[in-house]
N, C-alpha and C positions, 0 to 999 in steps of 0.2 A: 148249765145252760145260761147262756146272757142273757140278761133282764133288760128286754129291748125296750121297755117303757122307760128305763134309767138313763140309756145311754141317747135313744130318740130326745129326753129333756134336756142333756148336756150339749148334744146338735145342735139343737132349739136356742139353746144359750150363744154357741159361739155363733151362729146365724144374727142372734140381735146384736152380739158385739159389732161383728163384721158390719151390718149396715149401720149402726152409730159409726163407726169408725168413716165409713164414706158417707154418710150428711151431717156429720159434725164436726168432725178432727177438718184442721186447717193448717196443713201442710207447712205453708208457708210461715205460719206462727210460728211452731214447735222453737225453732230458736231465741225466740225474743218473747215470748209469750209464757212463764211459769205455768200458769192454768190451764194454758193447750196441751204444754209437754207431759202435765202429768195427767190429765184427762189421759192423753192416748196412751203415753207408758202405762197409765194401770188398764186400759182398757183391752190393750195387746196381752198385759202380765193375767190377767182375768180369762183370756180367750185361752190362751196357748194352756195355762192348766187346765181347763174342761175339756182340752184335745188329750191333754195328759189322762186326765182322771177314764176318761173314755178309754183309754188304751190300755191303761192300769185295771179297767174292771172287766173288759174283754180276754186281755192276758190271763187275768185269775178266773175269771170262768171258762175259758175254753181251756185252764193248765195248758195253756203257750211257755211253760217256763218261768222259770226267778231272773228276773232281772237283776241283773247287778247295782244299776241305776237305773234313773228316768231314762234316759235315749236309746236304752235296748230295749222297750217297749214297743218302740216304731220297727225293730228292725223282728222281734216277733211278731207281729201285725203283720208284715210284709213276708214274713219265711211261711207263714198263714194263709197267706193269701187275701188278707184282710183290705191292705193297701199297698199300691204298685210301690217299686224300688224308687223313684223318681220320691214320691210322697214322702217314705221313711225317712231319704238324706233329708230333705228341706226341715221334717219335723225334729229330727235331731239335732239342725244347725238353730230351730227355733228354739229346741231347748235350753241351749248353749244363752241366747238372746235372753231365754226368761228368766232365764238363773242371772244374768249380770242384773235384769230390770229388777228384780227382788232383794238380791244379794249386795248387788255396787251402784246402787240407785247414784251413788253422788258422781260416778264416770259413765256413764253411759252418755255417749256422744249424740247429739239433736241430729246429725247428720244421717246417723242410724236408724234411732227411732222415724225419720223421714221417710228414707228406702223401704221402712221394712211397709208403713204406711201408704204409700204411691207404687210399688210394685212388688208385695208379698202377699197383698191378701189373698187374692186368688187359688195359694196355695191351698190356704185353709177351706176354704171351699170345695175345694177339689178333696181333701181328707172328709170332710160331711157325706159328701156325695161318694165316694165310695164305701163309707162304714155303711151307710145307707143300703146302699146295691147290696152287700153281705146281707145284712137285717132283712133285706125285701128278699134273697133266695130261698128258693125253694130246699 
């Protein structure tokens, strides 16, 4: 059974990330700014694993399967019915994002981190609010 008080606090996380991200990241910095780019790089790299770890302890508690990697964990969540198929791509192409922001910190392009900041969050919110909806059914 999932331990909905675990994954409720992992919500609760990428939710504070999410609104730091919109009243403090400064878009228009990220290129010229060091201290903006890495504020939001770690603060996206911070979020997207607490969507991970949420997926990873749902996967193991409902035995959703072994994942081979991170990115099949969205696509069990989704074969689950946990989160629509819309959700799973975007989470799996974030995964792809959080691996360069951890992995190749020295290429990750400002242009990116920009986009992902001015029209990606939303996704992640829309992943809260459906793990959500699962947790609240009956």
């Amino acid at each position: 059974m999932t331990d909905a008080d675990l994954v409720l606090k992992k919500l609760a996380f990428i939710e504070t990330c999410l609104s730091e991200l919109r009243t403090l990241a400064r878009a228009e910095r990220i290129a010229v700014d060091v201290k903006e780019r890495r504020f939001v790089e770690h603060t996206l790299q911070i979020c997207l694993q607490a969507a991970l770890d949420v997926a990873s302890h749902i996967v193991s508690d409902q035995r959703l399967g072994e994942p081979s990697e991170n990115i099949v964990l969205f696509s069990l969540l989704f074969e689950a019915g946990w989160i629509t198929e819309a959700t799973a791509r975007f989470l799996r192409a974030a995964t792809g994002f959080r691996n360069v922001l951890v992995h190749g910190y020295t290429a990750v392009d400002p242009a990116i981190v920009c986009d992902f900041l001015e029209k990606r969050l939303g996704h992640l919110e829309t992943f809260v609010a459906e793990i959500n909806a699962c947790l609240s059914a009956p």
